[in-house]
N, C-alpha and C positions, 0 to 999 in steps of 0.2 A: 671516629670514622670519617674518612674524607666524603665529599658527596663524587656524585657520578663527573658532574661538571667541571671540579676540582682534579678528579683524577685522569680525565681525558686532557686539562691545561697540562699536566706536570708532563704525560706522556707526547703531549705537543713540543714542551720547552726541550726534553732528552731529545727529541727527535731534529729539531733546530739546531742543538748544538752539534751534533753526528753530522748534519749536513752541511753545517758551516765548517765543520772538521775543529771545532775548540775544543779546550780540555776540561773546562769550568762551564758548570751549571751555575748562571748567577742572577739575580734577582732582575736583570733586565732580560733576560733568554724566558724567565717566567712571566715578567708583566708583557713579552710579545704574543704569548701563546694564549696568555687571558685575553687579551683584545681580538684574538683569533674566535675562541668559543663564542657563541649566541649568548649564556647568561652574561660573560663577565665585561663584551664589548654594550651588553646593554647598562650594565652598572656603570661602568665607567665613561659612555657617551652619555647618559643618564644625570652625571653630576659637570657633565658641559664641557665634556672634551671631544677636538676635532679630531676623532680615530685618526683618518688617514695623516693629517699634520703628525701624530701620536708616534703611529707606525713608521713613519719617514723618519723621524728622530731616531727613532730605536735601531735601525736599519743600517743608518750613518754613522751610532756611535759604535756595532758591532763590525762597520767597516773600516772605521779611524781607529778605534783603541782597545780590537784583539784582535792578535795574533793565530793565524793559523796553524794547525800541527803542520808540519810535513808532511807531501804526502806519502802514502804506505803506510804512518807511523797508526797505530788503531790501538786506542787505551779507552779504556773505562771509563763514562761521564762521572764527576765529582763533584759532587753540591757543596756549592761556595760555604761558609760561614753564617754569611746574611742568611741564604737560600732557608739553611736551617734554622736559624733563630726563629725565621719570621713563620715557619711553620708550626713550630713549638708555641710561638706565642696563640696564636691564632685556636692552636688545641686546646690549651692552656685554659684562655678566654671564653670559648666556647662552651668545656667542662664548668669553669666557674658561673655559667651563666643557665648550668642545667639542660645543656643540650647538648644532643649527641653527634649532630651531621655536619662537619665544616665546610661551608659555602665556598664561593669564588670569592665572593664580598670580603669574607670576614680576613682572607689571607693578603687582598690589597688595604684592607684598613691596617693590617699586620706591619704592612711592608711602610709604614707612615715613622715606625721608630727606629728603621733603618734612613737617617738623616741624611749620611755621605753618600749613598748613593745614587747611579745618577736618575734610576729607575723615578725616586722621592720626587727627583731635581726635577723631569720633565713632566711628572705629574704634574708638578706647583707651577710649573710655566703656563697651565692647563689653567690655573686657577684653583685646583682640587684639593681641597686637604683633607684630612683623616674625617672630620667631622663631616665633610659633604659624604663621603662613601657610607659611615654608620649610620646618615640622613638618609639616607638614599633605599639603602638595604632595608628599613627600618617601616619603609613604605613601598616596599617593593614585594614580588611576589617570590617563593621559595623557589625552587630547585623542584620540588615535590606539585607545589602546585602548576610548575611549565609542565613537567610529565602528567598529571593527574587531568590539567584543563580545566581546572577548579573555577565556579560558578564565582566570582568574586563583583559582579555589579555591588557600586553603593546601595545600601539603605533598601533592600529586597522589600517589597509590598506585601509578602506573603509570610509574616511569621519573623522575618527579620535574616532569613538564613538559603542562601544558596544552593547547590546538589553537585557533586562529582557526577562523570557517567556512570559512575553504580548507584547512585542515588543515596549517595552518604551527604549526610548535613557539609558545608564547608561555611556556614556563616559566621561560623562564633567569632569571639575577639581575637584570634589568632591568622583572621583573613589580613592579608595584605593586598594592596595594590597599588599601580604604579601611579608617580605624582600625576601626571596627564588623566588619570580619572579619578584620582582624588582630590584635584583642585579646579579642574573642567567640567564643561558639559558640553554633548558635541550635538549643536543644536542644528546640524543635518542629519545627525540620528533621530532626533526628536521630532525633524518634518517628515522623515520615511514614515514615522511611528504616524503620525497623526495630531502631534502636538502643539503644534505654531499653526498660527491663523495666518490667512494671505496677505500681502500688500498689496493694496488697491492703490492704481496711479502711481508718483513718483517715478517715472521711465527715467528723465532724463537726469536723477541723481543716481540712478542705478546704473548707468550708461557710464556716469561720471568715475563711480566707483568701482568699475568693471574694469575701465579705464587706468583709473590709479594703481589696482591691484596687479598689473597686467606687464608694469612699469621693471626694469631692472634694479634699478636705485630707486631710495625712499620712496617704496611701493605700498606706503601707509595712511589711508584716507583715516579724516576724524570729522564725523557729523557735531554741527555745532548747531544748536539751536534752543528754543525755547522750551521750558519742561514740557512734556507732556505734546509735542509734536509730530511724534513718531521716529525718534532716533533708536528707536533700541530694536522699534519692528524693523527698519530698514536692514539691521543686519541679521533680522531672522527671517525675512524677509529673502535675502539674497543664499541664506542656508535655503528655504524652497524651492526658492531654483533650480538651486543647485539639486534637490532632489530630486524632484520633477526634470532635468536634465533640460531646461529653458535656460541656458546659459550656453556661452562660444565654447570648445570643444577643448579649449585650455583650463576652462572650469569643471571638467564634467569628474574628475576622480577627487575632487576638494573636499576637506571638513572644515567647518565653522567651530572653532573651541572656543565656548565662553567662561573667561576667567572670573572664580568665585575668591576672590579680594579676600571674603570673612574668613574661608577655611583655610586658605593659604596664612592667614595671620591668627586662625585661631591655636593656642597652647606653645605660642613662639615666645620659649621663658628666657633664653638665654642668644649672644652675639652667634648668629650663623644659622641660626633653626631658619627662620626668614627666606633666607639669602638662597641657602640649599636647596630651597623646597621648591624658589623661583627658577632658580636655576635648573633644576630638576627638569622642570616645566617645559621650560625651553627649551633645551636638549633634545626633549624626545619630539617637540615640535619641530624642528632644524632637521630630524633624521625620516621625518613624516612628510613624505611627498604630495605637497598641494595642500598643505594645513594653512588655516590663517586666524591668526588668535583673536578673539576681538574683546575687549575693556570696555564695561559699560562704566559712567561717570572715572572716564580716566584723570579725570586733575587728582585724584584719590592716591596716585601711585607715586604723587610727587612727595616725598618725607614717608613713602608706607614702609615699614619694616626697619629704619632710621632709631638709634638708640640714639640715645644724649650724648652729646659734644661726635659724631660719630657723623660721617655724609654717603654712609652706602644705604643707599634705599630701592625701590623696586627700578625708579627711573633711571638710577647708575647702571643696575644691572642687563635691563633692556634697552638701554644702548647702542653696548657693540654690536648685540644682536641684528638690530633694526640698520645698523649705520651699512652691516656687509650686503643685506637686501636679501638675507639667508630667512627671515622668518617673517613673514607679512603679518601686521597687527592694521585691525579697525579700531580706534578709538571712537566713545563720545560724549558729550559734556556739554552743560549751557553756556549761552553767552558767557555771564558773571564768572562764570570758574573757570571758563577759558582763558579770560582775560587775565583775573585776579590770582591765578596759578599755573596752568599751564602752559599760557607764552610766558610767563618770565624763564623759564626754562628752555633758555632759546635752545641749548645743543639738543632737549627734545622735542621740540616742535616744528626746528626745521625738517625734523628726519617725518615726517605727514605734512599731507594735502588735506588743507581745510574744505570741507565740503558743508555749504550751510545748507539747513534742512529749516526751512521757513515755512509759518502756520498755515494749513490751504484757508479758502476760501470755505464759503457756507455751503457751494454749488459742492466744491470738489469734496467736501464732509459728506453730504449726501452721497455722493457716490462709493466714499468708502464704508455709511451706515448699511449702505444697499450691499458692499460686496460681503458685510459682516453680520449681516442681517440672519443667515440661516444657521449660524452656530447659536446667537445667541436665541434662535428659536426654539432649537433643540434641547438646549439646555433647561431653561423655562419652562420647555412645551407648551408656546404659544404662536400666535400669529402677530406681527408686527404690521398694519398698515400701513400704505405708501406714505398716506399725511399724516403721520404719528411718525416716520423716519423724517420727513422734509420738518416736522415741528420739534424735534430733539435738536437738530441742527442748526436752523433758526435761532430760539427761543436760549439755547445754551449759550452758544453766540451774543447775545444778546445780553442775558441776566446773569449768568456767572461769572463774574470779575476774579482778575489773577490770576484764570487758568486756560488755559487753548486750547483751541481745537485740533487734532479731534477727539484728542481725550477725554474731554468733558462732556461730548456730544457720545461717547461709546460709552462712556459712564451712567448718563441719562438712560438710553433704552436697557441698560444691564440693572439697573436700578429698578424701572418700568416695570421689566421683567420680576423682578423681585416682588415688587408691590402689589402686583398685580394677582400672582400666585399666595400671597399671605391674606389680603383682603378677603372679606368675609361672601360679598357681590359678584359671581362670574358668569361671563356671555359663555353662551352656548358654543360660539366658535370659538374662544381663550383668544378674541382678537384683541390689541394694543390697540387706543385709538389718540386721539390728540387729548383729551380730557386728561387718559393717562399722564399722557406727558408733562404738561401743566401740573399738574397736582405734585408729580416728583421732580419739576425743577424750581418749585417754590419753596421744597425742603431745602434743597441742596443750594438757590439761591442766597 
């Protein structure tokens, strides 16, 4: 059985051919009408093709190399040879595989063992092979679930499983979804939610970064600096904003996607799982207005997904990306791996604005203990006093060697917190006082 999506492209390509007045239904009159539909233009921009580039090819070679009927002459459409094969096969594979509905997917993965034609020819111009499309469909959503609207979030809190609007289960292992929310997180959904804590201070790297992002070409800032400085809040940081609508009005429709590196590489057994899944990625980010990706420890990406003796890795891939100014990426990384990896890659490191992200002071730590102060009060259920915040800051500074502020200093009172509620002695107001503090940076010392 065809699906709905399937049979709407086939009644698109008849329709193409009648209007261009040809006599042959052929596999390029059908991969025009699949790029037409919603499902099959989202698979195949999906595995990293520029539609309209797509379309303009298709369009040039049905004006260079067929022949129009004459006019008056009105004969019956005829489905090429190919046209048929590649339908047969696609049933063929579908039945062998125990299922009944043949997708958009399954008929352009079809169309991969038609080699001569030129439909194959301008997909691979694309970059697409058979393997990126069965990638692609394979983590993508059904036919069934675009009409159903299926509850498909990752990892449901409640039980493990989703709800259709009839309130049928859709969690089981049979949920799909698209690479953008199986290897992202869109951490301006997370600040709407209530998830990300503030950034206290840093204006004028945010200024800077607002600035770079803002830019036509290499409009890719990378925070460089010391672990545990605040490079990773900076860009959830700037997802706040953006939710709070505290940004120039070129920022206010943006999402922040934070790429998850592990899942993107986790069960990548063979040449092209990788690559597909990156590329996947990107795709739908390039077709998503005002996205901007951002790579936490990006020197990571330099050899990620790289087989032996092989030089395609994440950094080859996000390249071209990056070089046309189509997909804004944050990067960031410490000094050491900046250096010792990610500048030797000069063709990606020109393509970003280093932005260095340097330890505050003990004054400016205070300020951001204070701006942090009431979550982790809440959390604890306690009171943190002023010189219990000014002596976390201090004292951390001071006695914890190897690590900076103000992570060490957000450590301490989260710790405080901790201590304070397990010990056996509590004040009447559950206040934190400097005693606390002392006592838990002598551990952690």
């Amino acid at each position: 059985m065809l699906s709905k999506a399937l049979e709407q492209a086939l009644t698109s390509a008849v329709n193409e051919v009648r209007l261009r007045n040809h006599e042959f239904l052929t596999l390029e009159h059908l991969l025009y009408a699949i790029i037409q539909e919603e499902m099959g233009a989202d698979v195949i921009a999906g595995c990293g093709a520029d539609l309209p580039k797509l379309r303009s090819q298709l369009e040039r070679f049905f004006d260079e190399n067929l022949e129009p009927l004459p006019t008056g002459v009105d004969t019956e459409v005829i489905q090429t040879l190919g046209v048929r094969r590649v339908l047969q096969r696609a049933i063929w594979q579908k039945k062998a595989a125990g299922k009944d509905s043949v997708e958009v997917g399954d008929v352009v993965a079809a169309m991969f063992e038609e080699e001569d034609s030129y439909a194959v020819y301008f997909l691979k111009t694309h970059d697409i092979s058979r393997l990126d499309i069965l990638e692609y469909i394979s983590h993508s959503m059904t036919e069934n679930d675009w009409a159903e609207g299926l509850d498909i979030s990752p990892n449901p809190q409640h039980g493990g499983t989703g709800a259709s609007p009839e309130g049928k289960p859709s969690g089981g292992k049979d949920d799909k979804k698209s690479p953008l929310e199986e290897f992202t997180t869109n951490l301006t959904q997370r600040a709407r939610d209530g998830k990300i804590d503030p950034l206290i201070g840093r204006d004028s790297e945010v200024e800077r970064t607002l600035q770079v992002l803002s830019r036509r070409r290499k409009n890719n800032p990378i925070f460089v600096g010391d672990p545990g400085v605040g490079k990773t809040a900076m860009a959830e940081g700037l997802a706040l904003a953006i939710a709070k609508d505290n940004v120039p009005k070129s920022f206010e429709n943006t999402d922040v996607f934070a790429l998850d590196m592990g899942a993107l590489l986790a069960g990548t057994k063979y040449r092209g799982d990788f690559e597909s899944r990156l590329k996947g990625v990107l795709a739908q980010l390039k077709h998503k207005e005002g996205a901007i990706l951002f790579v936490d420890e990006i020197h990571t990406i330099v050899g990620a997904g790289a087989v032996s003796g092989g030089s395609m890795d994440a950094s080859n891939i996000l390249k071209p990306f990056l070089a046309s100014g189509e997909i804004r990426c944050i990067g960031a990384t410490t000094y050491e791996e900046y250096k010792n990896h990610f500048e030797k890659d000069r063709a990606l490191s020109r393509r970003f604005q280093k932005i260095d992200i340097s330890e505050p002071t003990v004054d400016e730590t205070i300020e951001i203990l204070k701006g942090l102060k009431p979550y982790y009060e809440e959390h604890h259920n306690v009171l943190y006093a002023p010189s219990a915040i000014k002596a976390a800051a201090e004292l951390s500074g001071r006695h914890i060697n190897e690590r900076f502020l103000p992570d060490k200093a957000i450590d301490v009172i989260d710790e405080a917190g901790a201590f304070y509620n397990l010990s056996q002695r509590k004040r009447k107001d559950n206040r934190i006082v400097v005693s606390d503090m002392e006592k838990v940076i002598s551990k952690m010392a």
